[in-house]
C-alpha positions in Angstrom: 81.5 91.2 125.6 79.1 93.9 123.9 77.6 92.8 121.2 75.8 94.0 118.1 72.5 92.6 116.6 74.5 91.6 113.5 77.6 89.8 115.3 77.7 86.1 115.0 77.2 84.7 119.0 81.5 83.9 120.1 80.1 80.4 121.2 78.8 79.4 117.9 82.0 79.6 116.3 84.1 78.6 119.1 81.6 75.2 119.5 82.0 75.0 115.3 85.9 75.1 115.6 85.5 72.2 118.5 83.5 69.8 116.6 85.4 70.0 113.6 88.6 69.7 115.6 87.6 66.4 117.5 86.4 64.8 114.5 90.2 65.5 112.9 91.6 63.5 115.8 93.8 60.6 115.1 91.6 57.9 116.6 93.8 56.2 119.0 93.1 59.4 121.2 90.1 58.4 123.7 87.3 60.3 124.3 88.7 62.1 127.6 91.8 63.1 125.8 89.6 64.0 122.7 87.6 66.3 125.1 90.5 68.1 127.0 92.7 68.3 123.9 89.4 70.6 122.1 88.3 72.5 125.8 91.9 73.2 125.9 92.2 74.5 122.1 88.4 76.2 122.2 89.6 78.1 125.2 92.8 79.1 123.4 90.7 80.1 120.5 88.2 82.1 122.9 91.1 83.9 124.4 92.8 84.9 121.5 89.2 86.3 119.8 88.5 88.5 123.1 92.0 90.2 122.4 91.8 91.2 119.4 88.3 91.5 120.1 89.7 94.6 123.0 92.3 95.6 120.5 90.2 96.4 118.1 87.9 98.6 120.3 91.1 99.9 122.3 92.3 101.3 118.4 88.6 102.7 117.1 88.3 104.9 120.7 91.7 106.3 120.5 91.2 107.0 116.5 87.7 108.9 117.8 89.2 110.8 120.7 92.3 111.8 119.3 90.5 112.8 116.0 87.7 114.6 117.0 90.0 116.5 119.6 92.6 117.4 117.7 90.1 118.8 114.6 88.0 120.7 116.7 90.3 122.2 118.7 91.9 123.2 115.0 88.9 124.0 113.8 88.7 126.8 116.5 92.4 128.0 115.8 91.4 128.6 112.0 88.8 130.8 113.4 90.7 132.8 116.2 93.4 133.3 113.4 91.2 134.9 111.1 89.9 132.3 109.3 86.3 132.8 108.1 85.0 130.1 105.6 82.1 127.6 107.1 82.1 126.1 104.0 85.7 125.2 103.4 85.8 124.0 107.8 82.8 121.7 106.4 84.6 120.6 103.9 87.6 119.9 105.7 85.4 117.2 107.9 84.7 114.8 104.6 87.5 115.6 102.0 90.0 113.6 103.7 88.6 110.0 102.7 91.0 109.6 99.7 93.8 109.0 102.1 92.1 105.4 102.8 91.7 104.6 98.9 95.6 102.3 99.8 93.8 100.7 102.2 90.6 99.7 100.4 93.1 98.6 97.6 95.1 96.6 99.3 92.3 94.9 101.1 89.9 94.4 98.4 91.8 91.4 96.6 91.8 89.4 100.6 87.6 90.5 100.4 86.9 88.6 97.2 88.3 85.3 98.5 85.2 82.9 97.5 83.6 82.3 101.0 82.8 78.4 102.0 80.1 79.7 104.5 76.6 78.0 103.0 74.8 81.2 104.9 76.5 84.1 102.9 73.4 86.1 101.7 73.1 87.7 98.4 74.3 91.4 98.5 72.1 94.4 97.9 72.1 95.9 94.9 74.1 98.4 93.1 70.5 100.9 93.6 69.9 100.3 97.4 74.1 100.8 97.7 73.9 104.1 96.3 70.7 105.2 97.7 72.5 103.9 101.1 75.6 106.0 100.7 73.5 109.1 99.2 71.5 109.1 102.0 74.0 109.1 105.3 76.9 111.4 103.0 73.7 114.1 102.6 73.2 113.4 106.1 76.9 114.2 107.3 77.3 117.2 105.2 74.6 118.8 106.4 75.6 118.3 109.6 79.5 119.1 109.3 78.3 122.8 107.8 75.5 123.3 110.6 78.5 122.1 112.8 80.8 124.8 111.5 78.4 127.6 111.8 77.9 126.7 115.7 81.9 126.5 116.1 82.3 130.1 114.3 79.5 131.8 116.8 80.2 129.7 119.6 83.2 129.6 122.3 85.0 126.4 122.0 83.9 124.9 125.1 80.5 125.9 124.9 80.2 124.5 121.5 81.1 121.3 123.0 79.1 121.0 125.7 76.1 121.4 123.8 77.3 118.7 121.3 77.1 116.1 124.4 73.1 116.2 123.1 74.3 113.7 120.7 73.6 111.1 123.4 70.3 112.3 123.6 69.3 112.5 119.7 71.3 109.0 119.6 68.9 107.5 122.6 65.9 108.3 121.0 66.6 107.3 117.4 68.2 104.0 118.2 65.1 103.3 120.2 63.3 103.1 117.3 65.5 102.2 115.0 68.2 99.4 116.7 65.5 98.2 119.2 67.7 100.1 121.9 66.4 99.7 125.5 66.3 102.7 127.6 66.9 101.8 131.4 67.1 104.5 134.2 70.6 104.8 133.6 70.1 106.2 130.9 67.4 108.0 130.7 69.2 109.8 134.2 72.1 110.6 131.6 69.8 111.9 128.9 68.0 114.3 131.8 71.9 115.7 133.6 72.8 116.4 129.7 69.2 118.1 128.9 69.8 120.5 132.3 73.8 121.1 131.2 72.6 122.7 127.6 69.6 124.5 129.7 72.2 126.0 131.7 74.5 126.7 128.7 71.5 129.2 127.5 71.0 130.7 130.4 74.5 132.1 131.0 74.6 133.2 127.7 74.5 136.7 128.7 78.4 136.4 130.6 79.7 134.2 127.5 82.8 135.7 125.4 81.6 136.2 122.0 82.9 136.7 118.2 83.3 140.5 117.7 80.2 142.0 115.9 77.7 139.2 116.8 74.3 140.4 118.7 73.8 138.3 121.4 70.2 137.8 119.7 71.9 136.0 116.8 74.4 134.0 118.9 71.4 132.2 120.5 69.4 132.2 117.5 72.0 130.8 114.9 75.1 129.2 117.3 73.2 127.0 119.4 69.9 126.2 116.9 72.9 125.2 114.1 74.7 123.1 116.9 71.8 121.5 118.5 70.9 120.2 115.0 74.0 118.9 113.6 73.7 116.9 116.7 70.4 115.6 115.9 71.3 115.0 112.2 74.8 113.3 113.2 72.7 111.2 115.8 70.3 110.1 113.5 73.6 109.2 110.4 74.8 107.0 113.4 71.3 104.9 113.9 71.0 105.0 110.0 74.5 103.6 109.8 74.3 100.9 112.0 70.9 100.0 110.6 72.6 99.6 107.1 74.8 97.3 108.3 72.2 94.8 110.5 69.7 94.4 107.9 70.9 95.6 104.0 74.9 95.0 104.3 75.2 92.0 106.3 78.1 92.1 106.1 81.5 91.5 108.8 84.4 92.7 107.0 86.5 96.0 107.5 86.1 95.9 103.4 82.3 96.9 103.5 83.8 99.5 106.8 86.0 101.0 104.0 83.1 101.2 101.9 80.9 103.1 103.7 83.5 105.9 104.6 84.7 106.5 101.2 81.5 106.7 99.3 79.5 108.7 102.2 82.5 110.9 102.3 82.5 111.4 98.6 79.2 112.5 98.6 79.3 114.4 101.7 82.1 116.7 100.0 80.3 116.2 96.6 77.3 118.2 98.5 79.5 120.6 100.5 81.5 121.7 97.1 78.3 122.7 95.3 77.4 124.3 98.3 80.6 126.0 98.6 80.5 127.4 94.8 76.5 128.2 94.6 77.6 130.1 97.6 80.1 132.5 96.3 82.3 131.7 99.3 84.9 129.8 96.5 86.3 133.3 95.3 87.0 134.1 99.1 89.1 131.8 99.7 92.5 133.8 98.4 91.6 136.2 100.6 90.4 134.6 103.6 94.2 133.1 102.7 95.6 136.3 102.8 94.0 137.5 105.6 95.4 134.8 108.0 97.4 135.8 110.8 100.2 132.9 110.5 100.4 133.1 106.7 99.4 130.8 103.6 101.7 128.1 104.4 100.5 127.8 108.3 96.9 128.2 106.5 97.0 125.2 104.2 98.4 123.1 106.9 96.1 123.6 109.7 93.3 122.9 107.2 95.2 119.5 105.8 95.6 118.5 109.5 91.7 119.1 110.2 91.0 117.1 107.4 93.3 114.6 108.2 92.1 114.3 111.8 88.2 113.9 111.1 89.1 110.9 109.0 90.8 109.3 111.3 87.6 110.0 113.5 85.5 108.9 110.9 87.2 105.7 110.9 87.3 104.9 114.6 83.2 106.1 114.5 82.0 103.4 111.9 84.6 101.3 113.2 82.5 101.1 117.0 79.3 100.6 115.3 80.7 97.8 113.1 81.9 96.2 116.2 79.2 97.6 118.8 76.4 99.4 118.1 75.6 103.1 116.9 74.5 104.2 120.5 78.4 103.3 121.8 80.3 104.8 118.7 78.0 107.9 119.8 78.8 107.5 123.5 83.1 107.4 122.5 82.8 110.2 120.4 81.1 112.6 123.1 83.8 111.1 126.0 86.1 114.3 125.0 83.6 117.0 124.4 83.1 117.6 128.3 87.3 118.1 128.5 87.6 120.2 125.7 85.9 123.0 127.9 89.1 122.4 130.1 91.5 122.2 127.5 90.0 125.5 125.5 90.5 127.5 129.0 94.0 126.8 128.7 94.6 127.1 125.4 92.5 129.8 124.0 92.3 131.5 127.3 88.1 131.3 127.2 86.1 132.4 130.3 85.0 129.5 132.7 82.3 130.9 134.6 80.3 129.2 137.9 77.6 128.2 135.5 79.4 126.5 132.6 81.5 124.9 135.8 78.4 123.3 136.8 77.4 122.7 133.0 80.4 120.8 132.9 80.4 118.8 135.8 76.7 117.4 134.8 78.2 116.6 131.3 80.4 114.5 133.0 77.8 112.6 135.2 75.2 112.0 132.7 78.4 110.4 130.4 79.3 108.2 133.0 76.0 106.8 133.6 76.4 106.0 130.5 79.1 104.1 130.3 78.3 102.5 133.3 75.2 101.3 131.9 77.3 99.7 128.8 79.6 98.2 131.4 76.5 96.5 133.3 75.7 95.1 129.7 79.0 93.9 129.3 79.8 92.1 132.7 75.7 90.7 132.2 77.0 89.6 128.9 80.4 88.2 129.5 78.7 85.9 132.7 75.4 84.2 130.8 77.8 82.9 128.1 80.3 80.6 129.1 81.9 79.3 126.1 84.1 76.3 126.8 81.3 75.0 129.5 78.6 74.9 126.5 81.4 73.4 124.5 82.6 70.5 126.9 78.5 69.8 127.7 78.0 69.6 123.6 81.1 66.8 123.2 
């Protein structure tokens, strides 16, 4: 199993649960029976924490892939309809978080259960909380606007090809920042994505544009914008999952909840005084108006892309609660080389030789990376066997 820097080791608990167990044993039970009565109940114990272990991870992915998928494939509809507001697409990304408030109520009371655990650690203060959640929500709206802006100029499936740089940012920032090793797996991954956005620039001059935009400024502003966010998204991931290993400390879906809400608050805090020092705010009536399927169709197409990237959001800090930042990253990018596919059918955009080939590398450089986390796993999963170290300790 995968683990993170700030997971407790499986065997630790499961060799805790078996000490405490044979010591409750009525003591007419011999030592043998004492010894296969806890193997057998540490094993059941093992078993039962690697499910929900899997269902856990098996619940964050499909919340990713069937978030990010569904909004940016929306996000493009708005666009091809006749919507024309960055700001309020930007917006859209964060503003969804109150739809978790239930959750974070109905948890909290089961989160301030008095702990027994003699290593619970102080937690950080209400300053280094707020200069936390200030920090990565700046962070992610800076990104979801430079996001929007490479959406508007970009075709859908070029836009996400060049989004698979995430893995590249994420590479090199959790290198330095979550002691991430980088092995020739993937470092081969970070190259094949590197020549897939070379080639994405190169064919530029066949690429189906937006009416009215110079090929000039669709280099200039749709990739620069795009290739950031990815950086700045990459970096909120490391950032994120350093919070949690050395301020937070902490292992509950409670402090998960946290996180989201407050960095979404002041992700939309930021994108709404950009949105009204912007002048865009008395557009939006208009660019209402001015939509092909009507007002109604309008609101709800927004609502579901809001919607959607929260659900995303969830699934994202989710993986690097349970993994690490560098996998989260690697989950979220597994769609963006089929959304080319999906955009050809859909919206009908060219697929040329190049992007073809574009596409195709995409693919490799992704699987060598989740080949490389599956070496890590089975390496994992075969130095730590749990009930051996348990029935060697009693």
């Amino acid at each position: 199993m995968i683990t993170s820097n700030h997971q407790k080791p499986l065997h630790l608990s499961i060799s805790s649960f078996s000490t405490h167990l044979l010591m409750s044993l009525p003591p007419q039970f011999s030592h043998q029976e004492a010894v296969a009565t806890t193997t057998t109940s540490a094993t059941h114990v093992l078993r039962i924490t690697k499910r929900n272990w899997w269902l856990r991870m098996t619940t964050h992915t499909l919340c990713v892939l069937c978030g990010q998928t569904t909004a940016t494939l929306l996000g493009r509809l708005y666009y091809n309809k006749g919507g024309k507001s960055i700001w309020l697409t930007s917006l859209a990304e964060t503003i969804g978080f109150p739809i978790l408030i239930p959750f974070y109520l109905y948890l909290k009371p089961l989160a301030d259960i008095p702990s027994t655990d003699s290593n619970t650690t102080n937690p950080p203060s209400v300053i280094i909380l707020s200069t936390i959640y200030i920090t990565l929500g700046a962070l992610q709206s800076i990104s979801s606007i430079l996001y929007s802006v490479g959406l508007f100029y970009l075709p859908l499936s070029t836009f996400s090809l060049i989004c698979t740089t995430q893995l590249a940012f994420n590479a090199f920032f959790a290198f330095f920042l979550n002691a991430q090793k980088l092995t020739p797996l993937i470092v081969n991954s970070l190259v094949l994505l590197t020549i897939s956005t070379v080639l994405l620039v190169l064919q530029s001059n066949s690429e189906e544009i937006q009416v009215g935009v110079s090929r000039k400024r669709y280099l200039k502003v749709g990739f620069a914008c795009t290739v950031i966010a990815s950086a700045l998204y990459s970096l909120g991931l490391s950032l994120t999952q350093l919070a949690f290993q050395k301020v937070l400390k902490s292992e509950t879906f409670t402090m998960v909840l946290n996180m989201i809400i407050y960095q979404s608050l002041v992700a939309s805090t930021v994108t709404i005084i950009g949105l009204l020092v912007s002048g865009q705010w008395n557009d939006l009536q208009g660019d209402m108006v001015g939509f092909e399927w009507g007002k109604i169709m309008y609101l709800i197409i927004i609502t579901c892309i809001a919607v959607s990237w929260q659900i995303a959001t969830i699934g994202g800090v989710g993986l690097i609660f349970e993994v690490s930042s560098l996998f989260s990253n690697v989950i979220s990018t597994l769609a963006l080389p089929i959304i080319p596919i999906v955009a050809v059918i859909v919206f009908h955009e060219k697929m040329n030789g190049m992007k073809v080939i574009a596409t195709v590398l995409a693919i490799w450089g992704f699987g060598s990376y989740v080949y490389q986390h599956y070496l890590d796993e089975s390496k994992s999963r075969n130095g730590n066997e749990v009930v051996d170290e348990v029935y060697n300790e009693l």
